[in-house]
N, C-alpha and C positions, 0 to 999 in steps of 0.2 A: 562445454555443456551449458545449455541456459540454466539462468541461475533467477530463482526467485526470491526476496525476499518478503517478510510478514513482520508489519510494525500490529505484534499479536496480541498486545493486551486488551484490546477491545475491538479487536476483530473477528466481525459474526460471521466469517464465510471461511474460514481455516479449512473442512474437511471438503469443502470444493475443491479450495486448491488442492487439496493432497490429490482427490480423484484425478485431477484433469493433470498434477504435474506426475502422477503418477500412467496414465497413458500418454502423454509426450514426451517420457523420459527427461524428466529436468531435474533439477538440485533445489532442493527447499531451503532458507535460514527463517526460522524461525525465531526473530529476536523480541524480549518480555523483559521487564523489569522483577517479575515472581516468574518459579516454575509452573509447567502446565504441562499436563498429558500432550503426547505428540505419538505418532503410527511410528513404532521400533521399525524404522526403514532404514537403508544407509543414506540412501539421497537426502534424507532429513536430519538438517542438525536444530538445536535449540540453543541458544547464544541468551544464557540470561545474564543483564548487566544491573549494576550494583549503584545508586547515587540518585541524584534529583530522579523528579519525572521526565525530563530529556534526556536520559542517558540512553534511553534503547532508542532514541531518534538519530542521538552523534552516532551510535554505530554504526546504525545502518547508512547515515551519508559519510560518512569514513571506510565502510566498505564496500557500496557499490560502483560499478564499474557500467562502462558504457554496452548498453542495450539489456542491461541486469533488469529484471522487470520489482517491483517494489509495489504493493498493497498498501495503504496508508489513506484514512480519512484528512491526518494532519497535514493541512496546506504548508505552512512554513516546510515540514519535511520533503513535501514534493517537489517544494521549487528548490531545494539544496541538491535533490535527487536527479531534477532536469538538469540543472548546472554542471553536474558530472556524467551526463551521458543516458541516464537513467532513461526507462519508461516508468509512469505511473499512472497505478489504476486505483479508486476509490472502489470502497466497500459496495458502492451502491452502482457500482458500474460506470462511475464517471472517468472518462480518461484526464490526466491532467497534461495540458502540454503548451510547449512554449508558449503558446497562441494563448492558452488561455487562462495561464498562471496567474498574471498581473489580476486580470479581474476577480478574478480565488483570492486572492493575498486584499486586494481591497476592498472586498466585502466583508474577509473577517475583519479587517480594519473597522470597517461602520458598525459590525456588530456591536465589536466591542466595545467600541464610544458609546452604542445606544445604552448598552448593557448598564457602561458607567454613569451615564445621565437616569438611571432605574428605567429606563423603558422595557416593557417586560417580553418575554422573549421564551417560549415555552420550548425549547430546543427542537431539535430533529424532528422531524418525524419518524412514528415507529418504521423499523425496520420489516418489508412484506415481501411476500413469494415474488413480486415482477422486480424488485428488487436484485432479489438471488439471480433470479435468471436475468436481468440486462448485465450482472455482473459476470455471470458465466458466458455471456456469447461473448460482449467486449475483452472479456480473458484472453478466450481464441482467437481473437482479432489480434490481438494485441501479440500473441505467441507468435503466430502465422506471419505478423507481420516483421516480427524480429528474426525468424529464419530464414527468410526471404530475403531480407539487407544479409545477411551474414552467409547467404550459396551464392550471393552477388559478387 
């Protein structure tokens, strides 16, 4: 069964996934460093873990497996995730992948140097509706594209 995970604590698209992993039949892990409401499903578990702010990161790259799909804005967590087989998809519908890890990983690099030289830096942009949706079609891509390697 495909398996999805949610690095959930500050993830704005949770009840998409449910919709969508609940018409393609797949398995949710829900992992959060606090509890949180989740749909009494079976397919859905909730894995809350205990310690730093990276401990719901080690989980989930401690438990994913190759073609497991993974939701996570945090880059450091996506390239641990590629490294084991993973796919990953940003909140905002950005796919992460081999090809385009390194340049992810070295811009938060420059960020953060700016950050520490006080260059001011008004974070994200808000979170909007084309948003949601380039993250719900890239999902499906992203589903399709994993069941398609795996009836190969």
């Amino acid at each position: 069964m495909l398996h999805i995970f949610i690095d959930a604590d500050a993830c704005p698209v949770k009840d998409e996934i449910y919709k969508v992993s609940k018409r393609h039949d797949l398995r949710v892990t829900v992992v959060s460093n606090m509890w949180m409401r989740t749909p009494s499903e079976p397919w859905i578990d909730i894995i809350v873990v205990k310690g730093d702010l990276d401990a719901a990161d080690d989980w989930i790259a401690e438990h994913v497996e190759a073609d497991d799909i993974v939701i996570t804005a945090d880059i450091p967590l996506a390239s641990r995730c590629l490294k084991a087989g993973g796919r990953v998809l940003g909140p905002r519908g950005r796919p992460f992948t081999e090809d385009s890890i390194g340049e992810a990983l070295a811009g938060r690099e420059i960020q953060a140097h700016l950050r520490e030289l006080g260059a001011g830096n008004s974070g994200p942009p808000p979170f909007v509706k084309q948003d949601r949706s380039r993250f719900l079609q890239e999902l499906d891509v992203m589903i399709h594209a994993v069941k398609k390697a795996r009836s190969s």
